[in-house]
Every structure is written in C-alpha cells, then in structure tokens.
Backbone as CSV, one residue per row, in Angstrom:
resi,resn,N_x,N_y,N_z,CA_x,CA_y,CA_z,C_x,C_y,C_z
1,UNK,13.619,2.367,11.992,14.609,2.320,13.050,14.241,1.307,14.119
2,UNK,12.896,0.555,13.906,12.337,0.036,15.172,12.075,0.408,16.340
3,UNK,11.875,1.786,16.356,11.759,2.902,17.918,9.792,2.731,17.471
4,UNK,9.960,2.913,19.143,8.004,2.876,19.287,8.157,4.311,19.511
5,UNK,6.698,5.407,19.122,6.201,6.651,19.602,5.490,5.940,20.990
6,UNK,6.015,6.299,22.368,5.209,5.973,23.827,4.240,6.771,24.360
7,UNK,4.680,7.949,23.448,3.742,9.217,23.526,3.365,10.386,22.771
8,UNK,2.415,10.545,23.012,1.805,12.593,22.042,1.205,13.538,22.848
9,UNK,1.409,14.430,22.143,0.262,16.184,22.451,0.164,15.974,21.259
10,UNK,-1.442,16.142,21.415,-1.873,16.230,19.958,-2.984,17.472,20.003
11,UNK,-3.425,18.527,18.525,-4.179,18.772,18.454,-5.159,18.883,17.575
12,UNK,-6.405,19.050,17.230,-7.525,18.729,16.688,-8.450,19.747,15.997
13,UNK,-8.503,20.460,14.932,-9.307,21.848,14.610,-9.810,21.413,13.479
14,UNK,-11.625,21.881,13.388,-12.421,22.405,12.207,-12.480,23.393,12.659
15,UNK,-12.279,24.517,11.697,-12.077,25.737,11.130,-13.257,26.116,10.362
16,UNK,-14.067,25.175,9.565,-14.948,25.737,9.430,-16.487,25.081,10.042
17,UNK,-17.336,25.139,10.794,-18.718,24.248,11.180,-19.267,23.317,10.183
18,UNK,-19.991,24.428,8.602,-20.327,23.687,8.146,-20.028,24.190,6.619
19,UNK,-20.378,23.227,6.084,-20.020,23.122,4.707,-21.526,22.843,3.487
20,UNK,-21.677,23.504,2.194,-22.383,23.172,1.722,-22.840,21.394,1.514
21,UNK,-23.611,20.778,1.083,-23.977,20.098,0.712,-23.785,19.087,-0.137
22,UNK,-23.751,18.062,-0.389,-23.640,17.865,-2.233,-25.184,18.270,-2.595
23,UNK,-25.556,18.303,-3.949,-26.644,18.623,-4.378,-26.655,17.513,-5.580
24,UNK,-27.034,17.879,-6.814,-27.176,16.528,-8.092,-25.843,16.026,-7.967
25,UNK,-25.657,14.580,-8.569,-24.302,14.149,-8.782,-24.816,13.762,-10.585
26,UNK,-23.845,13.530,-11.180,-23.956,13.085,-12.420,-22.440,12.233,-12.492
27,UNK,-22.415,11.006,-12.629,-20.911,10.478,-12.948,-20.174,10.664,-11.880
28,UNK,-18.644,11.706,-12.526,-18.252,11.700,-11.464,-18.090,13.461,-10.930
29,UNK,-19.090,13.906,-11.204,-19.415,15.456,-11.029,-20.787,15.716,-10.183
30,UNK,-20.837,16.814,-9.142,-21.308,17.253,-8.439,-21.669,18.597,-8.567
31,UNK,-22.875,18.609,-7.954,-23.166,20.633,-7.768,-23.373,20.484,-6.296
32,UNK,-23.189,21.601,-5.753,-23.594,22.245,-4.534,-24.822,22.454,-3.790
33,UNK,-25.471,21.794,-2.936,-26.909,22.448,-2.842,-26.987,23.599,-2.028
34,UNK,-28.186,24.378,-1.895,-28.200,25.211,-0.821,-28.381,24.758,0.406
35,UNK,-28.644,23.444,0.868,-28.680,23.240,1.981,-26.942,23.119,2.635
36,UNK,-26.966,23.589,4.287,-25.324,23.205,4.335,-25.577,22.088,5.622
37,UNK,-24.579,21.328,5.979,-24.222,20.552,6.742,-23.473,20.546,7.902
38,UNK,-23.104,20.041,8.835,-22.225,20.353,9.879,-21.363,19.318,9.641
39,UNK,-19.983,20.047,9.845,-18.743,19.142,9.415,-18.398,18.209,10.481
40,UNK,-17.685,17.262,10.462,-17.644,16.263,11.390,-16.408,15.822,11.049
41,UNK,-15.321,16.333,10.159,-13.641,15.567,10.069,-13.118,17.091,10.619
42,UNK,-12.199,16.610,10.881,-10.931,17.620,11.318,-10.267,18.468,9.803
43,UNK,-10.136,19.949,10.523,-9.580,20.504,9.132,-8.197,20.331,9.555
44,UNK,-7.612,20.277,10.445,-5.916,19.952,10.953,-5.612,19.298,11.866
45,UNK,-4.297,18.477,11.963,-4.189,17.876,12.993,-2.721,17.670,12.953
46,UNK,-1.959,17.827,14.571,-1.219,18.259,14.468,-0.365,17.076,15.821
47,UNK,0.384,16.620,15.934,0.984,16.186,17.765,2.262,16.038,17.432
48,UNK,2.953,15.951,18.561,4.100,16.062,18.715,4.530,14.781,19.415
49,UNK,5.463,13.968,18.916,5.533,12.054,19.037,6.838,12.516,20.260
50,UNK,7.160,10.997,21.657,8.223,10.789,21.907,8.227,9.839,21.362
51,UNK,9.441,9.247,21.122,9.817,8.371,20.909,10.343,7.338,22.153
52,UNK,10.681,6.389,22.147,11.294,5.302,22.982,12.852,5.561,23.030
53,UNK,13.380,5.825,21.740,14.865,5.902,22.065,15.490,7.603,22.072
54,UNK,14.469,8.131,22.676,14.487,9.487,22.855,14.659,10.166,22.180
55,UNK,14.051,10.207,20.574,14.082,10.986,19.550,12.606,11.974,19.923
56,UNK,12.332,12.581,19.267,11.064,13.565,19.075,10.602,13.248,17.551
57,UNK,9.417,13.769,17.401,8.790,13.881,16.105,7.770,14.834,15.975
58,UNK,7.662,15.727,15.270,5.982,16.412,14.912,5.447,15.818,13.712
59,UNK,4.205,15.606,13.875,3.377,15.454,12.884,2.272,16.743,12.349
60,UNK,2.515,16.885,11.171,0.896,17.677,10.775,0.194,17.113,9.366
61,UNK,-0.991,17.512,9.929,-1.984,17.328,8.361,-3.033,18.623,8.043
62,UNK,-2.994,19.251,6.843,-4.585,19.939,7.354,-4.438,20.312,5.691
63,UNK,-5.918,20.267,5.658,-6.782,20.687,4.372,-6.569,22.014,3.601
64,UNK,-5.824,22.828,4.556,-5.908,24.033,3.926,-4.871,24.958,4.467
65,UNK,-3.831,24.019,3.214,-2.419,24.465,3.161,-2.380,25.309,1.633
66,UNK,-2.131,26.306,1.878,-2.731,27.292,0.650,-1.948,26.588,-0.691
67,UNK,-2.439,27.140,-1.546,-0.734,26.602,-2.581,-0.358,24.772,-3.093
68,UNK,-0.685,24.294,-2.236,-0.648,22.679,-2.302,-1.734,21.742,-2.379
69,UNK,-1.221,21.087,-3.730,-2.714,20.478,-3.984,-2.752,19.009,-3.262
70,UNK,-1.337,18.242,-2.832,-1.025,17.177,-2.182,0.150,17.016,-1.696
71,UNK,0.042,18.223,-0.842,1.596,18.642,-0.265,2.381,17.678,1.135
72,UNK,1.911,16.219,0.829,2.402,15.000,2.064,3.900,14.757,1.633
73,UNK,4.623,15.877,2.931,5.880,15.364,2.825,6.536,14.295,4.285
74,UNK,7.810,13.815,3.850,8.268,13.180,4.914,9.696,14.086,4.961
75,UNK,10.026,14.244,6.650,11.570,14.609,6.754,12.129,13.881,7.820
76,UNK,13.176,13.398,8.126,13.820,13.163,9.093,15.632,14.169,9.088
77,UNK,15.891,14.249,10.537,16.896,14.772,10.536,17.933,14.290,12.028
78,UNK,18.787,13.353,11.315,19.847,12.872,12.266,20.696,13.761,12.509
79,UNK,21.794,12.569,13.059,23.075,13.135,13.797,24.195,13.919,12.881
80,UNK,23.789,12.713,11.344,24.699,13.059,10.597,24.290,13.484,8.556
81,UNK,22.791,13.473,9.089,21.985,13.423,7.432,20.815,14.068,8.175
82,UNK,20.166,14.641,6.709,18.464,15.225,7.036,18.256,14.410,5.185
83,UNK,16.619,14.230,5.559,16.079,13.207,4.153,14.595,13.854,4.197
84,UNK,14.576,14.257,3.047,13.092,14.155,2.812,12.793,14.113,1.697
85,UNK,11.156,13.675,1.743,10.669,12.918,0.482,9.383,14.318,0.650
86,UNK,9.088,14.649,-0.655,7.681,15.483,-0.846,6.825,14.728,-1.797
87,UNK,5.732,14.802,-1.548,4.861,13.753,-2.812,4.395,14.259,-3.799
88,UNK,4.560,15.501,-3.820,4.456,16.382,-4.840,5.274,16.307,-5.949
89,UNK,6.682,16.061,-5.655,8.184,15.785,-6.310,8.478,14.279,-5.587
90,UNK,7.444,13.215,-6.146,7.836,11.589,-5.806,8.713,11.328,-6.558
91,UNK,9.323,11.514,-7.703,10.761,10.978,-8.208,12.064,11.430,-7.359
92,UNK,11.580,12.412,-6.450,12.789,13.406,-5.662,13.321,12.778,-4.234
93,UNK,14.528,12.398,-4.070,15.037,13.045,-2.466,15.641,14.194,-2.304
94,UNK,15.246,14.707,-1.099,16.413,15.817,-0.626,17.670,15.425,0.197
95,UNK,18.704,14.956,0.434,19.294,14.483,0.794,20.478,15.709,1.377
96,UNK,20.913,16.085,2.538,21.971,16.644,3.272,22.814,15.882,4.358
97,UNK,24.093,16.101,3.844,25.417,15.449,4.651,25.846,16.170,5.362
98,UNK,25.328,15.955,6.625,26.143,17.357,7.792,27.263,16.820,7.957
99,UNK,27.638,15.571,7.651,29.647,15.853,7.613,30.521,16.865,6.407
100,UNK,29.808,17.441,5.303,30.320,18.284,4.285,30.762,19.332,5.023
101,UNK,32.022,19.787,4.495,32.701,21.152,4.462,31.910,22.126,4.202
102,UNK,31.168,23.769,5.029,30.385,24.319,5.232,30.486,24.785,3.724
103,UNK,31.707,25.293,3.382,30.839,25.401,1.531,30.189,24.638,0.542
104,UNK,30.696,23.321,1.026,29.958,22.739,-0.180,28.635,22.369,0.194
105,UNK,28.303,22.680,1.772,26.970,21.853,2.464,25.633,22.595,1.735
106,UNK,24.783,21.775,2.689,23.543,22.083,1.259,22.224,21.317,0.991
107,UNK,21.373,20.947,0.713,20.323,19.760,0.230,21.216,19.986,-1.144
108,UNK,21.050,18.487,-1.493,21.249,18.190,-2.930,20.108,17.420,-3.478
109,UNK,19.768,17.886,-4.509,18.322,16.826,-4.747,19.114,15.596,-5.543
110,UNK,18.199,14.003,-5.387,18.767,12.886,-5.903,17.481,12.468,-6.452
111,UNK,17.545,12.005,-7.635,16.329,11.724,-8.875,16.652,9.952,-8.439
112,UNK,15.305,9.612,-8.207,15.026,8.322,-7.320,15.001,7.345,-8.698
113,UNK,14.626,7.365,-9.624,14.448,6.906,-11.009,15.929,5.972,-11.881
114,UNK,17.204,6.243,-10.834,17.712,5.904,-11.756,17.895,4.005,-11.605
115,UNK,18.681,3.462,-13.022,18.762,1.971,-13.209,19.350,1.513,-11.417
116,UNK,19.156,1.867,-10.874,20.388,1.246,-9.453,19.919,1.352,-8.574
117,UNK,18.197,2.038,-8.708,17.798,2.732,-7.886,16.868,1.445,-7.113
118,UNK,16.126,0.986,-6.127,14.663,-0.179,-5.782,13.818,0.796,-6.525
119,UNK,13.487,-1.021,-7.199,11.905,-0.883,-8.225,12.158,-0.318,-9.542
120,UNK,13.432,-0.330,-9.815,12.992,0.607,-11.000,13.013,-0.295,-12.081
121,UNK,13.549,-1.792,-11.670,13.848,-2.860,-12.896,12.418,-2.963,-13.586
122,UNK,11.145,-2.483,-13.135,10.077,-3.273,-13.739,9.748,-1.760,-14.576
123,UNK,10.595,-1.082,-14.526,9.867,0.555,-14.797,10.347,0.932,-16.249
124,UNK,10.254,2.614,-16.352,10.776,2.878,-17.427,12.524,3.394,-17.680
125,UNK,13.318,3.899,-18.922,14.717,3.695,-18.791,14.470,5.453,-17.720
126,UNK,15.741,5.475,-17.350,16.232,6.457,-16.449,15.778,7.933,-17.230
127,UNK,15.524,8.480,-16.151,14.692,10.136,-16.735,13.199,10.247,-16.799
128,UNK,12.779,9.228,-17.159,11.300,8.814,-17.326,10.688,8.627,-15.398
129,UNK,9.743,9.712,-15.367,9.646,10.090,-14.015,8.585,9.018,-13.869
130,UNK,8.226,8.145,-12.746,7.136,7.470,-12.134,6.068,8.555,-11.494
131,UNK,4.745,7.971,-11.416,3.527,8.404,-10.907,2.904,8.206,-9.375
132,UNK,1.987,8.916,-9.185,1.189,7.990,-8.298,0.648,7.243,-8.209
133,UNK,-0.050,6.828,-9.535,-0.506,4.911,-9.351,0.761,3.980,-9.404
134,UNK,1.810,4.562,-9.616,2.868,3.009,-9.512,3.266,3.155,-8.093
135,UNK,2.834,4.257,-6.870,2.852,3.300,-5.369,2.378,2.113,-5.337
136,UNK,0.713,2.651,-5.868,0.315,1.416,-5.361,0.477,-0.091,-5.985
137,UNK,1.407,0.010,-6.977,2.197,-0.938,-8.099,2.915,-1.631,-7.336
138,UNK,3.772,-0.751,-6.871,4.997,-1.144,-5.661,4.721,-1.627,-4.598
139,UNK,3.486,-1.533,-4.313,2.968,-1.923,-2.936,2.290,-3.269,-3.579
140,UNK,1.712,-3.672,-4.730,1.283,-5.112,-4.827,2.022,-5.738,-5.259
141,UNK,3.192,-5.262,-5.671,4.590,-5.905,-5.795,5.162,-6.694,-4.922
142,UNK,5.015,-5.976,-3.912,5.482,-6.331,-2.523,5.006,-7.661,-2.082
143,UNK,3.477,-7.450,-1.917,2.777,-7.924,-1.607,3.069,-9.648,-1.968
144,UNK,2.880,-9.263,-3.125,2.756,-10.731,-4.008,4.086,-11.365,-4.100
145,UNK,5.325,-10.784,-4.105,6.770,-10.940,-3.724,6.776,-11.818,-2.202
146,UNK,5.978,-11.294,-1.531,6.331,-11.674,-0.197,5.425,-13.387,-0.095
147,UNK,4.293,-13.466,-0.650,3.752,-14.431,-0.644,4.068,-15.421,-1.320
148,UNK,4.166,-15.199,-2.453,5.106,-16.403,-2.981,6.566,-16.611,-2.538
149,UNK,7.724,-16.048,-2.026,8.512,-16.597,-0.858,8.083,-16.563,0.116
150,UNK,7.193,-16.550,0.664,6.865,-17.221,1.925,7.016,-16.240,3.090
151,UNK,7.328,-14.851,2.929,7.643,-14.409,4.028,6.359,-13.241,4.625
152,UNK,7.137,-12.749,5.493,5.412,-11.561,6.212,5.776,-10.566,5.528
153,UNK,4.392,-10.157,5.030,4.161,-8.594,4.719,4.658,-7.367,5.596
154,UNK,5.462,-6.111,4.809,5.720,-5.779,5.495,5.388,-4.353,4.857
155,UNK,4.834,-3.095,5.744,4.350,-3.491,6.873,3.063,-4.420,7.415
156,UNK,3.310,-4.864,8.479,2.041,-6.305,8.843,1.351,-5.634,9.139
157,UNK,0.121,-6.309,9.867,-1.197,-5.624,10.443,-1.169,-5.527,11.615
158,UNK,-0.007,-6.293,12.537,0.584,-5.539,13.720,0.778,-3.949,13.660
159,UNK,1.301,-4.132,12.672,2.108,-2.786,12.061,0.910,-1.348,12.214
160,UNK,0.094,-1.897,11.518,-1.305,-1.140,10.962,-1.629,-0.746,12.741
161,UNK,-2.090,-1.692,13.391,-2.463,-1.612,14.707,-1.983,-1.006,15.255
162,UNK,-0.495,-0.787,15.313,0.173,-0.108,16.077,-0.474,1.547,15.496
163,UNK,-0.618,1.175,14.467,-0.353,3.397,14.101,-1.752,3.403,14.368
164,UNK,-2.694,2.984,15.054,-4.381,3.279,14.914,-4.194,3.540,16.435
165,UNK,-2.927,2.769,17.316,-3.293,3.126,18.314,-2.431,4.487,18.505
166,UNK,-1.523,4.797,18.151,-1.005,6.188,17.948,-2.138,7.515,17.754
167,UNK,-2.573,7.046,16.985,-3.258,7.898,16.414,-4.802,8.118,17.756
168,UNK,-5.230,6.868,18.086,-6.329,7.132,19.073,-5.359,8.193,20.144
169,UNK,-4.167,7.839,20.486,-4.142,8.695,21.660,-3.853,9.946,21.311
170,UNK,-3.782,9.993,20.213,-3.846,11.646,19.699,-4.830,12.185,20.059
171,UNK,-6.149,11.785,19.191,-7.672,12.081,19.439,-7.693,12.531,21.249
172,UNK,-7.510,10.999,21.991,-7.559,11.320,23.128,-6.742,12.655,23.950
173,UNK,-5.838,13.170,23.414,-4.739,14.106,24.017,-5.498,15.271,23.531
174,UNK,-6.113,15.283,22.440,-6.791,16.614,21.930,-7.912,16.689,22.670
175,UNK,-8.716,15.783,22.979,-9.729,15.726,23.529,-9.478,16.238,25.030
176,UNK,-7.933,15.940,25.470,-7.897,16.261,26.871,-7.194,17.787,26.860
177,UNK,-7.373,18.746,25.798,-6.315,19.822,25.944,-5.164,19.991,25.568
178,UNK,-4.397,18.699,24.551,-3.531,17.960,24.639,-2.587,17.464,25.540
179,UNK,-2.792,17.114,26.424,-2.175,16.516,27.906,-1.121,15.613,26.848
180,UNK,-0.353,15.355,27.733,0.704,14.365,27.086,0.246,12.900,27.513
181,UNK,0.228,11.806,26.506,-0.940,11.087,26.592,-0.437,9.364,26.325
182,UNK,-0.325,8.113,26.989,0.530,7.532,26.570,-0.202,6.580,25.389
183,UNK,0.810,6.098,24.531,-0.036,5.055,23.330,-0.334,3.476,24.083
C-alpha cells in the first residue's frame, strides 16, 4: 500500500530460562546433554503497528503455538475484502467480499496454482500443488528477472532497513514496558 508503521507496543517473553544443551551431533542429528543453558531468544513476540495512513496492525510470533508445526500466516482486512495467506496451506487464499449478500458471504478458499495465476508459467499443470523450496525459486526468479532488465529489486535493501528498524523499536518498546515507541 506504501503506508509506513510510525509506531509500536511491543512485547517480548521467554517462557522458559533454560533449555537443555546440544550434546553429540552426528550429521544432521543431535542428542541432548545433561548440561542446560540459559536461553537468550524470545519464546513470543508480539506489537501492535500504527500505521501512517491510520490503519492499525498486530503482529505475533511465538514458538509454542500448540498444534502448528509452521503456522506463519498473513491477514489483512479492508473496507471492502479480508485476505489471508497461511503457510501451512501455501497453494491457498482465503479470500472474503464484504460487498456479498449476507447469504452467500463467507471466506471462499482460491487454489493459487491455477494457469492464470503469477509464476505458475515455469511450474507444474494446474492441481499440482507448489512447495516451500519454490519461494525461494520465486524469489531468484525475481531476482535475476530484475537484473537483466535493468530494474531495482524489489523488495530493496531500503526495504530490508526499514523492517530492522521496525522491529528495533519493538525490542525498544518491550524493553520500556511497551510504551508506544516511534520507528
């Protein structure tokens, strides 16, 4: 939409201190040692965005969402649509038309896969669900698309910058109680 977040409350929780150890590794397998460690990442994190053109946003993340093994979804919800993407179900949108007649209203799911759909020309025929390594397919797609015409990557490393500083004033807002905190 091109709207900046100007601000957050953010907050910050480990839940648990510490955590076992690694102990032997072999490949790409591990045991446990008895020694434990003190944790040092966040088990959740949570703030609540303004926006510039006076929208709102919440954000959350946390480790121990029962039930979900990579449960990163996205939603937005306008004036006149709500959209969300779950990464769990990456071939999926949820898509709702709040202009529909209250019976027929509803999420309708839309299978992202089909011939008409972006990206799918390099893929497989329609029905044939995509993965999680073809993000990052799509993303050197991009990449290399953009460089040979000549144009900027998108998103740039402005781009990148911008969400690191979002994100510091989170830290900082948690750190302050979550005070409302500007980026």
């Amino acid at each position: 939409t091109g709207s900046q977040i100007t601000n957050v409350s953010g907050e910050l929780r480990t839940f648990i201190d510490e955590r076992p150890l690694v102990g032997e590794t072999h490949l790409l397998e591990a045991t446990k040692s008895a020694e434990r460690g003190k944790v040092t990442v966040d088990d959740a994190a949570l703030f609540l965005a303004n926006f510039d053109n006076g929208a709102v946003g919440t954000f959350e993340a946390t480790r121990f969402a029962s039930g979900r093994k990579n449960g990163m979804a996205i939603e937005v919800n306008g004036e006149k649509a709500s959209l969300r993407f779950e990464f769990e179900s990456m071939n999926e949108l949820w898509v709702h038309d709040h202009t529909v007649d209250g019976k027929d209203a509803g999420f309708r799911r839309v299978m992202v896969t089909e011939s008409d759909h972006p990206y799918v020309e390099g893929w497989w025929p329609p029905g044939h669900v995509l993965g999680y390594d073809h993000t990052f397919t799509h993303e050197f797609r991009d990449f290399v698309l953009d460089v040979v015409n000549g144009r900027a990557p998108e998103p740039s490393f402005a781009d990148g910058l911008y969400v690191q500083r979002v994100l510091d004033a989170v830290e900082r807002s948690a750190q302050a109680q979550s005070v409302r905190t500007n980026v």
